[in-house]
C-alpha positions in Angstrom: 14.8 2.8 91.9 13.5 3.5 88.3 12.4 -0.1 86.2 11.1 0.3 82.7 8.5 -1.7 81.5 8.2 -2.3 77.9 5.2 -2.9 76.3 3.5 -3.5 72.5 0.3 -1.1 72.7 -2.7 -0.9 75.6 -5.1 -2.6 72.9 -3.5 -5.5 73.8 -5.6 -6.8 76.7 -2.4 -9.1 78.4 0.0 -6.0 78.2 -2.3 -3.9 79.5 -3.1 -5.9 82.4 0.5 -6.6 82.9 1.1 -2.6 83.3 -2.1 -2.9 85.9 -0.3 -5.8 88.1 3.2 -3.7 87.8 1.8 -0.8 88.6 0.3 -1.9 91.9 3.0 -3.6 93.0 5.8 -0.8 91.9 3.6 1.8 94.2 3.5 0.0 97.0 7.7 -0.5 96.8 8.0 2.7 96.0 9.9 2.3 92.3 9.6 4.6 89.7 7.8 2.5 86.6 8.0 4.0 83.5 6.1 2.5 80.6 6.8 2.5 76.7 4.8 1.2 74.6 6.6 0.9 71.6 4.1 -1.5 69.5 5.7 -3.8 67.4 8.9 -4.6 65.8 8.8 -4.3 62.1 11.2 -6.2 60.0 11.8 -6.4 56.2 9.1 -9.2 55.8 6.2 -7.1 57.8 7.0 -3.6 56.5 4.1 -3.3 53.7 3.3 0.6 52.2 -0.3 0.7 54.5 1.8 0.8 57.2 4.8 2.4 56.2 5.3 4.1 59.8 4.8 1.6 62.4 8.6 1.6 62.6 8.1 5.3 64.8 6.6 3.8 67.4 10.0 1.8 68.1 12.0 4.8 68.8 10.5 5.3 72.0 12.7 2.7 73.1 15.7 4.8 72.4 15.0 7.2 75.4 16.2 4.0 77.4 19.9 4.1 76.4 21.0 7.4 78.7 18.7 7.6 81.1 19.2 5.4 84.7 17.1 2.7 84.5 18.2 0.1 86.7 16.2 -2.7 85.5 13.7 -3.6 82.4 11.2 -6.1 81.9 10.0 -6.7 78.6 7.0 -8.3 77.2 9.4 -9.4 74.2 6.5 -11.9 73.2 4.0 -9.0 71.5 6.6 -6.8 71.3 8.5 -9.3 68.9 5.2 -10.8 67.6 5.9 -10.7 63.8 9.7 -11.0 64.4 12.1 -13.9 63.5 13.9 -15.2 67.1 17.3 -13.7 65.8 15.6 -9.9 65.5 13.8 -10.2 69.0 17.5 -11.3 70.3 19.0 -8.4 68.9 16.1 -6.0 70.2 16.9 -7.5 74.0 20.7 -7.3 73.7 20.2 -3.5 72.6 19.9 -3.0 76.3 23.3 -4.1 77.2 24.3 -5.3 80.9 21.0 -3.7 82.4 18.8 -6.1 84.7 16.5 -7.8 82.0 13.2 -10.1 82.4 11.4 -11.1 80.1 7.6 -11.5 80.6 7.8 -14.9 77.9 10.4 -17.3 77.6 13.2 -16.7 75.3 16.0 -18.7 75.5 19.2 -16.7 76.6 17.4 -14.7 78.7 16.0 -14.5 82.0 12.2 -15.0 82.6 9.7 -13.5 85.2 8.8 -16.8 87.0 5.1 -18.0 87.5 3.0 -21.3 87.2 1.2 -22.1 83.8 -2.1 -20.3 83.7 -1.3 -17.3 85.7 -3.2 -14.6 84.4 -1.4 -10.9 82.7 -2.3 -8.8 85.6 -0.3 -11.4 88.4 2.8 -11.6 86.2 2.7 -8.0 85.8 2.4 -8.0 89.6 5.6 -10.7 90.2 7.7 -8.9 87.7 8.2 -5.7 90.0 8.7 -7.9 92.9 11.4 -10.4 90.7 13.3 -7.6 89.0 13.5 -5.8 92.5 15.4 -9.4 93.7 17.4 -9.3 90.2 18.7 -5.9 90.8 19.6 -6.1 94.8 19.9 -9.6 95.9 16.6 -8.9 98.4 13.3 -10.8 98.4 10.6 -8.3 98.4 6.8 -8.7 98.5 3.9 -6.0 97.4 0.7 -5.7 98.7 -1.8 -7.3 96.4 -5.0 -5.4 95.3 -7.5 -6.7 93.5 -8.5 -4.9 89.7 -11.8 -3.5 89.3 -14.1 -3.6 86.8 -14.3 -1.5 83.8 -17.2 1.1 84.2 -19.6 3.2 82.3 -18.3 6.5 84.5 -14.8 5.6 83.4 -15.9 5.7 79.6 -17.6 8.9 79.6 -14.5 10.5 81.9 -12.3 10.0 79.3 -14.7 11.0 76.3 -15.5 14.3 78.1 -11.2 14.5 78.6 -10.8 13.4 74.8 -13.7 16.9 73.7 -12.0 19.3 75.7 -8.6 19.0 74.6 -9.8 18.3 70.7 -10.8 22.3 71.3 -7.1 23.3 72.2 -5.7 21.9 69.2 -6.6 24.5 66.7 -5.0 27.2 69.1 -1.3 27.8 69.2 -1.1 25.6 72.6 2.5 25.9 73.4 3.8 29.6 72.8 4.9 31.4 75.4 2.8 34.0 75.3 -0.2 32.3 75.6 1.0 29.6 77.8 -1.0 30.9 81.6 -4.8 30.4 79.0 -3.4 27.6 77.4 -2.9 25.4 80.7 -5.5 26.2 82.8 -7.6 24.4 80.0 -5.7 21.6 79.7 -6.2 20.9 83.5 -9.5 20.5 83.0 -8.1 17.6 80.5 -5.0 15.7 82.4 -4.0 15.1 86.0 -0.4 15.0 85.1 1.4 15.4 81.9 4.8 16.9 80.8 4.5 18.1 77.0 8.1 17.8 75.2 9.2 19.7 72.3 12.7 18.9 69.7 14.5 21.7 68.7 13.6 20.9 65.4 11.1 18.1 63.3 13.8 14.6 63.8 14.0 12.6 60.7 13.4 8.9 62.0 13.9 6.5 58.9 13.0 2.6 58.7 16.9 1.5 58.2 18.5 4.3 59.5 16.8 4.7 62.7 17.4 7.7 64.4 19.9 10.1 67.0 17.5 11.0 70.3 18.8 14.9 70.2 20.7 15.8 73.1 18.3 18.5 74.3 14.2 19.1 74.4 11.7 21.5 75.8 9.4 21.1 78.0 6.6 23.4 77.4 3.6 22.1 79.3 4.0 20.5 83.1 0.9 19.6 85.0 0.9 17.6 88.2 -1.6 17.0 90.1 -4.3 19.2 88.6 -2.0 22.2 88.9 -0.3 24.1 86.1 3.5 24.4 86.5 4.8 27.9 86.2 6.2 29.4 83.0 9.6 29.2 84.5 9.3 25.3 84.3 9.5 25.8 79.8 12.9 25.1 79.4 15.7 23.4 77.8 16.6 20.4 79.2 19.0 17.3 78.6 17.4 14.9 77.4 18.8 12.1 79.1 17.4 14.0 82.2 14.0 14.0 81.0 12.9 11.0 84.0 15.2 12.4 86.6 13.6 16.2 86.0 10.0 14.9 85.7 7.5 16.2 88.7 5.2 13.7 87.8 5.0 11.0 90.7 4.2 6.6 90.4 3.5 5.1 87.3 4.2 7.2 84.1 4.2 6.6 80.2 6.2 8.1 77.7 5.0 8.3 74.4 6.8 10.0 71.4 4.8 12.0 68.8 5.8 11.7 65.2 4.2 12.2 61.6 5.5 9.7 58.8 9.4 10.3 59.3 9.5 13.1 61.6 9.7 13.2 64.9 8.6 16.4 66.8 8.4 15.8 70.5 7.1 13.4 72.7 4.9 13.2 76.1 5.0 11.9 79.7 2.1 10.9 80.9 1.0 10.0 84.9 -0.3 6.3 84.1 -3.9 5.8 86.0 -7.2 3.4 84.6 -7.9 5.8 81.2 -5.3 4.0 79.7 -7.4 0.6 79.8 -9.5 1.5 77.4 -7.2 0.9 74.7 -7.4 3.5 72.5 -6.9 6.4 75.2 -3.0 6.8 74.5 -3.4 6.9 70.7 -6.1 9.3 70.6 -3.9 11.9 73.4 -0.8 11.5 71.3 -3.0 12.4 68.1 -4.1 15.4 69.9 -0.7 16.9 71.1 0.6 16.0 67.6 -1.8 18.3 65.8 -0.8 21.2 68.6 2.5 20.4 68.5 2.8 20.7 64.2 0.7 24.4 64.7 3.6 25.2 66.4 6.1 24.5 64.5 4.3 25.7 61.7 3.7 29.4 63.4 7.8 28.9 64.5 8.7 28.3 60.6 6.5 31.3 59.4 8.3 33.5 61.8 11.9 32.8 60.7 10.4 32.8 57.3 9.4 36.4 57.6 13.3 37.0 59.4 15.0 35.4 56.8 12.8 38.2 54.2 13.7 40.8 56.3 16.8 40.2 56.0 16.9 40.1 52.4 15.3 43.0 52.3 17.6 45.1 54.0 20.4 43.3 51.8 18.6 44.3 49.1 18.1 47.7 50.6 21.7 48.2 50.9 23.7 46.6 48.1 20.6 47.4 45.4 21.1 44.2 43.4 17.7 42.7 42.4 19.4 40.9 39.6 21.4 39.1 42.3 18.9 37.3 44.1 17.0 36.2 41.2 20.0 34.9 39.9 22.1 32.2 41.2 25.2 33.8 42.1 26.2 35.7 45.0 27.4 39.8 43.9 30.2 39.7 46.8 31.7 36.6 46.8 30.9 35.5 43.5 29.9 31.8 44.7 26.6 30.7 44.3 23.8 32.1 46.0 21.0 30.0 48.2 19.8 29.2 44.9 22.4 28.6 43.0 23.8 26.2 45.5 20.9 23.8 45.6 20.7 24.0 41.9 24.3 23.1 41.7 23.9 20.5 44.7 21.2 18.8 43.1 23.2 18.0 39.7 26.7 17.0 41.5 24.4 14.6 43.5 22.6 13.0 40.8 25.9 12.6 38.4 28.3 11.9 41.1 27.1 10.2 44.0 26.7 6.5 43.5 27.6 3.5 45.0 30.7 3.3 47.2 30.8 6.9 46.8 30.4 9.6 50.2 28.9 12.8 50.5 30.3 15.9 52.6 28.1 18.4 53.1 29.2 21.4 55.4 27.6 24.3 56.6 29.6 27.4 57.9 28.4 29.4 60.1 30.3 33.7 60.5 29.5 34.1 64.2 30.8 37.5 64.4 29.6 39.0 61.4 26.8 41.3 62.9 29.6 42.7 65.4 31.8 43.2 62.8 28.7 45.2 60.5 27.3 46.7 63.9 31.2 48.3 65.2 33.5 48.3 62.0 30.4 48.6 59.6 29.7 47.1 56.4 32.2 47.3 54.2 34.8 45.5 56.8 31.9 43.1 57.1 32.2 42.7 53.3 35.7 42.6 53.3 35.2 39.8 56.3 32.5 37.4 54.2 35.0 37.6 51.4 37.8 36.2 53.4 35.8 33.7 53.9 34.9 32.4 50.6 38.5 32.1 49.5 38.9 29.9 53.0 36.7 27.5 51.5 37.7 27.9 48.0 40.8 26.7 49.6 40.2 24.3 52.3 37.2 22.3 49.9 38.7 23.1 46.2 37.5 23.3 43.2 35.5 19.6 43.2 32.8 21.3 45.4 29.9 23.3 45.4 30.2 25.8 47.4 27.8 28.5 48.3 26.6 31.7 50.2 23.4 30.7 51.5 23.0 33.4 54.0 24.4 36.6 55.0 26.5 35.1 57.4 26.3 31.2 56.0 28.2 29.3 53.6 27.1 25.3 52.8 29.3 23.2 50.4 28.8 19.5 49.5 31.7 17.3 47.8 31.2 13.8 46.6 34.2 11.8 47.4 35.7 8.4 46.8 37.5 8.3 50.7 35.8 7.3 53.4 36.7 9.8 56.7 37.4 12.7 54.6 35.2 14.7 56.6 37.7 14.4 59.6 40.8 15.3 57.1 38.4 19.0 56.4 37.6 19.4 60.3 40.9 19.4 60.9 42.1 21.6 58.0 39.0 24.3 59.0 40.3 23.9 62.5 43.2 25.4 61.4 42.3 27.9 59.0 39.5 28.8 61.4 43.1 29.7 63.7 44.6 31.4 61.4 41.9 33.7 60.5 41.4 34.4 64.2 45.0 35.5 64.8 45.2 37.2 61.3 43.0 40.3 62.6 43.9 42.8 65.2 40.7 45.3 65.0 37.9 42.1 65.0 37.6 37.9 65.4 36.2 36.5 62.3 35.4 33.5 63.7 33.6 30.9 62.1 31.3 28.1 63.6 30.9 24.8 61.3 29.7 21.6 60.8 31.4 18.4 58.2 29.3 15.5 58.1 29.7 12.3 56.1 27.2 10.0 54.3 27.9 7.1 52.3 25.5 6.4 49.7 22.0 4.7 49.8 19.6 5.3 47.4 16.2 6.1 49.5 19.3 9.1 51.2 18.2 12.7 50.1 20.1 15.7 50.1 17.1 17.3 52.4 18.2 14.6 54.7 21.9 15.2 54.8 21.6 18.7 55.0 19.0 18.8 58.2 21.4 16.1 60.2 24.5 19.0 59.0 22.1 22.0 60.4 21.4 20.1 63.5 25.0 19.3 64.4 25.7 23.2 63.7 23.0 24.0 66.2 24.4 21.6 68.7 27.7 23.5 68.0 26.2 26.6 68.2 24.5 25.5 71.5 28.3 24.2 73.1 29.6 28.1 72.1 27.0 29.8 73.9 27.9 27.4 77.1 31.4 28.0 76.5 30.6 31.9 76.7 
């Protein structure tokens, strides 16, 4: 049975005796607790500049939605401290049908019953054992323990923890490469934790929210004092994240961010470090600065690919005035940077109020076969077909462009809402016909069409990373597929 407990922040001394109470008494009846502390929730009123990011922590909440929980208890009263009774409702009916207590009352809902007076750490206790009676009908009671006192050792343990894994950050912690090096140190650090990388940096904004991508990394496992194997980096669903975790009892699951992006998150085995408040916040400072070295490191490499490759486009086609310029020699659309150029005026003329944005990004999947086997004037021939596809299928109201060898994006600014789905379906079938059209190759082309409807604070940075993410997702289902 897996019960999530959901929390404002271990500062607070009630919440973090509550987790102490649960915690004993989910061990001893064997349920999987999982923690997220998720601070506070921030509303119009409390959002101020200083703290223009609180929002993040929020979205650790959102791991909730897929994953099999079959109960939550909430301690809505922090969580919703600053909140107006109509936002805290929404934030509990987010949940849906799931077995709910709440730790405070709040009418409408269910609360974890105890007497007046009864201190954090016993209602954190009765809340495992009530939820347990919510979920299957049957009384249950845990084995009390009592807590112990907070002691100098304890301090000093998680100081001496705290040094030795501020020494990792400045390495490149999670490449593969150095992985064997990289987790015998950090087992000097943590008894269990499960380090867990995006794809990609997730944009997380205050009235937009965020998408919890489908997939994640993991690319540290310790349990127990013992490094996992390299075999255990992987890709994994991320709905799967609590059902693949090796890390037994308690856990906490934190996510890592910086301002608006989100880069990965942690699972951490919960044990008495965490009552000193701070611990949590100082780890998930720690993993962020490894965790930005390497995607830093990762955008450095495909930046010295992506050169490469203009190079040897260079190399071959000898037009130097080309990509200084803003137009593309074969196709004659707009090169990479003509097309932002271009992008940039459409979007600051056109796109206003009750006006949408489609921004598309075309991927030729078989262009290096067709270069490699039919060489590279049939690959020219190939890209060309192409252009006059989109020419075609977007018109003459677009910008359309060759950003890449093998990638096209285009943006329109439209005045009818779903016109994305009227252009997947008309690339869907010139994608068809440009498949059957060729007996010696496939030209086949991957793509993404995503809408946005216009808000001011939207940029086209943002558009066009949610577009490349859906086109790795696609890319991702056509490997499957294979």
């Amino acid at each position: 049975m897996r019960v999530g407990l959901l929390i404002s922040e271990f500062k607070d001394n009630k919440a973090c005796n509550i987790c102490l109470g649960a915690d004993v008494a989910a061990r001893d009846l064997g349920v999987e607790l999982v923690i997220f502390p998720g601070k506070f929730i921030v509303t119009d009123k409390s959002y101020s500049e200083d703290r223009a990011y609180d929002y993040q922590y929020q979205a650790v909440y959102d791991y909730i939605y897929e994953a099999g929980f079959d109960g939550l208890i909430v301690d809505i009263e922090s969580i919703g401290k600053d909140a107006p009774i109509l936002k805290k409702e929404a934030f509990l009916k987010q949940f849906g049908k799931k077995p709910l207590l709440t730790v405070s009352d709040m009418e409408g809902f269910e609360k974890v019953t105890y007497e007046k007076g009864t201190d954090p750490y016993e209602i954190g206790f009765l809340s495992i054992e009530q939820i347990i009676n919510k979920i299957t009908g049957n009384d249950v009671k845990a084995k009390r323990q009592e807590i112990s006192e907070l002691s100098n050792e304890l301090f000093i343990n998680v100081i001496n923890k705290a040094a030795k894994f501020s020494e990792l950050s400045g390495q490149d912690n999670y490449a593969k490469d150095n992985y064997d090096a990289t987790v015998k140190k950090m087992v000097s650090c943590f008894d269990n934790i499960e380090i867990f990388l995006l794809e990609s940096p997730q944009i997380c904004t205050f009235k937009k929210g965020w998408k919890v991508p489908k997939h994640c990394k993991r690319v540290v496992a310790i349990h127990d004092k013992k490094a996992a194997k390299r075999e255990k980096i992987k890709d994994l669903e991320t709905s799967d994240i609590f059902d693949k975790s090796e890390i037994s009892g308690t856990k906490i699951i934190r996510n890592v961010f910086r301002r608006e992006e989100q880069y990965g998150f942690y699972i951490m085995g919960f044990d008495e470090s965490i009552r000193l408040g701070s611990y949590d916040d100082l780890i998930t400072g720690m993993i962020l600065g490894g965790i930005r070295i390497n995607f830093l490191r990762k955008y450095l490499s495909d930046t010295e690919k992506e050169l490469i490759q203009c190079q040897e486009e260079l190399a071959r086609d000898g037009s130097v005035l080309d990509h200084i310029g803003d137009k593309d020699y074969l196709t004659d659309l707009p090169n990479r940077r003509g097309f932002f150029a271009k992008a940039y005026d459409l979007l600051k003329s056109d796109f206003k109020e009750g006006k949408y944005a489609v921004v598309s990004y075309i991927d030729m999947d078989s262009l290096k076969n067709i270069n490699t086997i039919h060489g590279h004037d049939e690959g020219d021939n190939a890209v060309k077909r192409v252009a006059g596809i989109l020419n075609e299928v977007f018109g003459e109201n677009s910008v359309c462009g060759r950003i890449r060898g093998d990638e096209f994006a285009v943006i329109q600014v439209t005045d009818e809402e779903d016109k994305a789905e009227e252009l997947r379906i008309e690339m869907a079938r010139h994608n068809n016909k440009l498949l059957m059209e060729n007996t010696k190759y496939l030209n086949h082309l991957i793509y993404s069409i995503c809408e946005f409807s216009y808000e001011e604070s939207l940029s086209l940075r943002e558009m066009l990373k949610e577009t490349d993410d859906n086109l790795k997702n696609m890319r991702r289902m056509e490997t499957i597929g294979k």
